[in-house]
C-alpha positions as CSV (number, residue, x, y, z in Angstrom):
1,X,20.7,-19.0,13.3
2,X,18.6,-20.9,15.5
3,X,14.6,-21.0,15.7
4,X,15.0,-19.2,18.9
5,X,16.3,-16.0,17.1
6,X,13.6,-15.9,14.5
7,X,10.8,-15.8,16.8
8,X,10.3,-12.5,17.0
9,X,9.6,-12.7,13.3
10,X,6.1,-14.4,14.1
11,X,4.8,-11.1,16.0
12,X,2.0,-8.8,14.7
13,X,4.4,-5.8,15.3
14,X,6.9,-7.1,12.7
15,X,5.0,-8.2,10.2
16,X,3.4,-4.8,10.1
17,X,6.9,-3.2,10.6
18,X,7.8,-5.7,7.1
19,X,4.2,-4.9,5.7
20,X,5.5,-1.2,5.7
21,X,8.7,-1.7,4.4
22,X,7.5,-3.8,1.2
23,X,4.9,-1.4,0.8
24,X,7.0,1.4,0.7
25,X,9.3,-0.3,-1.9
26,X,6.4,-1.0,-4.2
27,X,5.0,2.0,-4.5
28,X,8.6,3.2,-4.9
29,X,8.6,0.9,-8.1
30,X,5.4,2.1,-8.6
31,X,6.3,6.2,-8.9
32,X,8.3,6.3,-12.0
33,X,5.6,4.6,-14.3
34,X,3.4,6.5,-12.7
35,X,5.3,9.6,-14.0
36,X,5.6,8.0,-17.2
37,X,1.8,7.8,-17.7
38,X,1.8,11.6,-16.8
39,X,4.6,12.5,-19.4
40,X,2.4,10.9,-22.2
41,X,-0.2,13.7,-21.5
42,X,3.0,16.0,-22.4
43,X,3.4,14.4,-26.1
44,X,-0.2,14.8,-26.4
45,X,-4.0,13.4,-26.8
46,X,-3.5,10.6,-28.7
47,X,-0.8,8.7,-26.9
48,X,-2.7,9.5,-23.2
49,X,-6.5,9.0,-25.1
50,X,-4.5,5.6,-26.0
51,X,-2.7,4.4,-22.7
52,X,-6.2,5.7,-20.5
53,X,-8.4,2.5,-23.0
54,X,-6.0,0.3,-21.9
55,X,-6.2,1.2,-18.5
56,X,-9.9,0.0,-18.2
57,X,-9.0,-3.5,-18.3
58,X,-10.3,-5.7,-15.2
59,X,-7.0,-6.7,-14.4
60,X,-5.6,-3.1,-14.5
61,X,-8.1,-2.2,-12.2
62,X,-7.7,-4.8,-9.8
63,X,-3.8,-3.5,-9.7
64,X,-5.2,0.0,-9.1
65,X,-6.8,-1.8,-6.1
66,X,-3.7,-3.1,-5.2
67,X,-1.9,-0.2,-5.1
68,X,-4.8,1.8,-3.1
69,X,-4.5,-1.0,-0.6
70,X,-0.2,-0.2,-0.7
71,X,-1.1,3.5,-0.1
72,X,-3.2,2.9,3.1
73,X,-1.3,0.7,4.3
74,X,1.7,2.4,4.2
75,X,0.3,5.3,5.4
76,X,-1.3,3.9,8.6
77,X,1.8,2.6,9.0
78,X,3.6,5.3,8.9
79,X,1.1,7.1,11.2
80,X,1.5,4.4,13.6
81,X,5.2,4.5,13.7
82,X,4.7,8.1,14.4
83,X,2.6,7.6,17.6
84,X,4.9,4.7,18.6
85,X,8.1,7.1,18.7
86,X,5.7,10.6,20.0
87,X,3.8,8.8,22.3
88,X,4.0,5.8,25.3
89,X,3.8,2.9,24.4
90,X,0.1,1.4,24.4
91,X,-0.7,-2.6,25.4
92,X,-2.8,-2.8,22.0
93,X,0.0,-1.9,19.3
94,X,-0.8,-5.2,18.0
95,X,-4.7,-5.1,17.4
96,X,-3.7,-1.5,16.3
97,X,-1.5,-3.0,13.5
98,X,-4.6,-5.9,12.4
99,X,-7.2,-3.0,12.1
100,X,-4.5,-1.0,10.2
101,X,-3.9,-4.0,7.9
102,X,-8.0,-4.3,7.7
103,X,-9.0,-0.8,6.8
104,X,-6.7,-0.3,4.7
105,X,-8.2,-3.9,3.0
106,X,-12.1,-2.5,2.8
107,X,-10.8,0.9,1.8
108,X,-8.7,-1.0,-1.5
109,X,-12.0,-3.3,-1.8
110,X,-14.9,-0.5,-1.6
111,X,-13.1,1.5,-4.2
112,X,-12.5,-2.1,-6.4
113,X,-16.6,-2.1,-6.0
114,X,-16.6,1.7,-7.2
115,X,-14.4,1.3,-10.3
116,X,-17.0,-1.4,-12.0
């Protein structure tokens, strides 16, 4: 392949069209641990009481942040791919896509703030 035919790969539109693709594929990763942590509330107290302690480390929290920030992200996303397809298409897609990518940053950082 030449330079030419990744081009496109420098536009707004597909990096948020890759943004929500990865995203998607980590909080896929994501879903079984989650499910996991809810099955130790099934073999009781103790093993929950124990997993939720180490949970309050910093860096545990900042991967909570992380994964808010993969859940808004993907979600905007996905809510922009559905006007894309249900609506006509709109001259600022791609400042739509930056202020996607930036809300869904303050959102992940104001609850980061929150959790300390």
């Amino acid at each position: 392949m030449t330079l030419r035919h990744l081009r496109h790969r420098h536009s707004a539109l597909w990096l948020a069209a890759l943004a929500h693709r990865l995203s998607g594929l980590a909080l896929a990763v994501f879903l079984p641990l989650h499910f996991l942590t809810l099955g130790l509330a099934i073999r009781g107290e103790a093993p929950l009481e124990s997993f939720l302690r180490w949970s309050d480390q910093p860096l545990v929290k900042l991967a909570e942040s992380a994964l808010i920030f993969l859940l808004m992200l993907h979600m905007f996303g996905g809510l922009r791919l559905l006007v894309i397809e249900n609506l006509s298409w709109r001259d600022g897609q791609k400042q739509a896509a930056t202020i996607v990518a930036g809300v869904s940053a303050a959102i992940a950082f104001f609850l980061l703030a929150r959790m300390f």
